[in-house]
N, C-alpha and C positions, 0 to 999 in steps of 0.2 A: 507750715499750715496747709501744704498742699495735699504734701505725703497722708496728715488727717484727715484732710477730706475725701479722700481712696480709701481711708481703712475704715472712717466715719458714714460717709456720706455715697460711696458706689455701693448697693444694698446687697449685689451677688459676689463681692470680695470683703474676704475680713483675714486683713495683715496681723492679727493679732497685737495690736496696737505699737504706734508710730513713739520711740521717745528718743533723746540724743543719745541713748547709744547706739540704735542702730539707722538712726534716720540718712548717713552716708551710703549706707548699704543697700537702702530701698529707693535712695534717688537714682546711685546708679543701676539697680539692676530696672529699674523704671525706664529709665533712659537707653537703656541696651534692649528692653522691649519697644520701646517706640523705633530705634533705627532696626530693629527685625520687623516688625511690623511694615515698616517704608519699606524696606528691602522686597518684602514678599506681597504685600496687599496691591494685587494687579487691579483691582476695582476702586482703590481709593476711598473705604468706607473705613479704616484704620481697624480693621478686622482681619482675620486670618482664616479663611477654611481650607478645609481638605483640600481641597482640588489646586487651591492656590501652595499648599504647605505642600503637595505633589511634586509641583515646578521643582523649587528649590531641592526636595528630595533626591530627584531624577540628576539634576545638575550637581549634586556632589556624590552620585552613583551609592546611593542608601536606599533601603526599600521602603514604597510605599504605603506601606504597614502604619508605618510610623505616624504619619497626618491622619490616622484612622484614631487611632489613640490619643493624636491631640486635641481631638474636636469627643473626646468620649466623655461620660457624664464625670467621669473624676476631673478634667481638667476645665473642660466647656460648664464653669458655674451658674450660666443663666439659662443652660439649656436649649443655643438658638445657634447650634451647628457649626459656631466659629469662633475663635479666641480674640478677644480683646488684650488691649495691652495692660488692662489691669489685671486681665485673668492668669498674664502672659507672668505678669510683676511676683504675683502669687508664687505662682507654680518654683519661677525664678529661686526666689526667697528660701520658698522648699526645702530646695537641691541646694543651697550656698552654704555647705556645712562651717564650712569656715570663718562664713558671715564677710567676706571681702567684697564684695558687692561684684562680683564676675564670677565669673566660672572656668576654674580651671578643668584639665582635660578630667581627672577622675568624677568629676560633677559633670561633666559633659555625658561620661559615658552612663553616667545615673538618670541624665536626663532623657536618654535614648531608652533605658533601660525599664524607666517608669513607661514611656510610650509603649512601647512594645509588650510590656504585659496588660495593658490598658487596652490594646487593639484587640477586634474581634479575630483579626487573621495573623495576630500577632504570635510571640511565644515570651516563656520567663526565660532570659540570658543565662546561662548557664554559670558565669564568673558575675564578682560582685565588685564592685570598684571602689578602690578607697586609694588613701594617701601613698599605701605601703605598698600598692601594686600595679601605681600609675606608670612606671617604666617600661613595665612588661604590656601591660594594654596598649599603651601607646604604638611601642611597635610591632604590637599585632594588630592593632587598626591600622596601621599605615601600611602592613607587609601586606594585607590580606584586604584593602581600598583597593590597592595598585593589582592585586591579583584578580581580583573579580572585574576591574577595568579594562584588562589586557583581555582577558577571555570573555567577557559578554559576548556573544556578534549578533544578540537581537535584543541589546542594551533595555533588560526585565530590570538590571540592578541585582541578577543573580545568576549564580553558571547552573544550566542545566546539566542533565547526565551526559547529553550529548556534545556541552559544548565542554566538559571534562573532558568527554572520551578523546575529542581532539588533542588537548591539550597533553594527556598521557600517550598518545599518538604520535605527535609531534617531538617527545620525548624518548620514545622507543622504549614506551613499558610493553610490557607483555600482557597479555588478557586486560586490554586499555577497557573495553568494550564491559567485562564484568568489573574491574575493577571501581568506574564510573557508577555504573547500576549500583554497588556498594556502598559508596560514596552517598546519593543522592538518601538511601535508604537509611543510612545511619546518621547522617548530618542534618537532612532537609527537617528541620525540627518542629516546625508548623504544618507541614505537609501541602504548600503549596505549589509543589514540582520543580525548585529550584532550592540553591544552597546561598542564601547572602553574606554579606561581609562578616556580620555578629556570629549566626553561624558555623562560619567559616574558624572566626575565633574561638569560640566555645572548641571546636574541634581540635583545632591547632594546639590550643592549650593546654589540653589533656593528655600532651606529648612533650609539652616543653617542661621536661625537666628541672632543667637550669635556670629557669623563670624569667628570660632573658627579651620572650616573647617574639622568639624564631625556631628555626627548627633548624638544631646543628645537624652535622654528616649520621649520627647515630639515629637520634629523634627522626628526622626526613626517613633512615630506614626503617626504624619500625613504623613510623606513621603508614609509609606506602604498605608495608609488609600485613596491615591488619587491615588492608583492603584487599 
């Protein structure tokens, strides 16, 4: 009865209607919006904006992009600059291709995915995420989290040329200095003077081979070598 009165009765969400076969699936992704919402609603209006979807951002070293695009008029249904958990439950539902009522990592990276072309400072991800190529995203999200973590030193959530060039520096590449400038240019794919973790992946990617979502001894040289 409740679930219908969200998909009845809230006038800016329409679930496409509630019935038993999918009403486990909308209670918990309802419920995984409400502890997101607690998690992040620093004001306690059980609302989400920008600035507050920032915090969290910032604290798992993702870019700020992204809470531009969750508050944009695709996801923000009533138009008042911040996500509700019904809007939250929505969007959820969306993405649960599976219909599980959670989200596994490939619906994770869809959900990033839809933000990010949704932002105005955003970009379209380069890779598409599905079932058959969650192994390989995964740990390029994880190779390429942990790399942009280590090398930030003015924690944007993204490596600039400069802070490349250290890091090829520190490694004792040669022409560190153009090789970064390269980098920044070919990667930076929003054009906001930095390279982020997606990015990063989109980049990675189109050197992994072996789909393995690293870069073996061969991959790591041609990747370096077409900088």
């Amino acid at each position: 009865e409740f679930m219908n009165f969200i998909d009845n009765g809230v006038s800016h969400v329409d679930l496409g209607g509630v019935t038993s076969d999918n009403l486990t699936q909308y209670l918990d992704l309802y419920n995984y919006a409400i502890s997101e919402a607690y998690y992040m609603d620093v004001n306690n209006d059980m609302q989400i904006s920008a600035e507050e979807y920032k915090v969290y951002l910032r604290d798992e070293g993702l870019p700020e992009y992204l809470a531009d695009g969750l508050v944009s008029a695709r996801f923000d249904l009533d138009r008042n600059n911040s996500i509700d958990v019904f809007e939250l439950t929505k969007f959820y539902a969306d993405i649960d291709i599976n219909t599980s009522g959670a989200l596994e990592f490939n619906e994770l990276m869809s959900y990033y995915k839809e933000l990010a072309a949704a932002a105005p400072g955003g970009y379209n991800f380069g890779f598409s995420p599905d079932i058959s190529n969650s192994y390989q995203l995964d740990n390029a999200y994880s190779e390429q989290l942990s790399f942009v973590s280590s090398w930030d030193t003015n924690y944007d959530q993204k490596i600039q040329a400069s802070e490349y060039q250290e890091m090829l520096d520190y490694y004792g590449y040669e022409n560190a200095s153009s090789m970064a400038s390269n980098a920044r240019r070919r990667f930076d794919a929003n054009r906001d003077g930095g390279i982020d973790v997606f990015e990063w992946m989109d980049a990675i990617l189109s050197f992994d081979s072996n789909n393995n979502g690293y870069l073996d001894a061969d991959e790591e040289t041609n990747f370096y070598n077409s900088l």
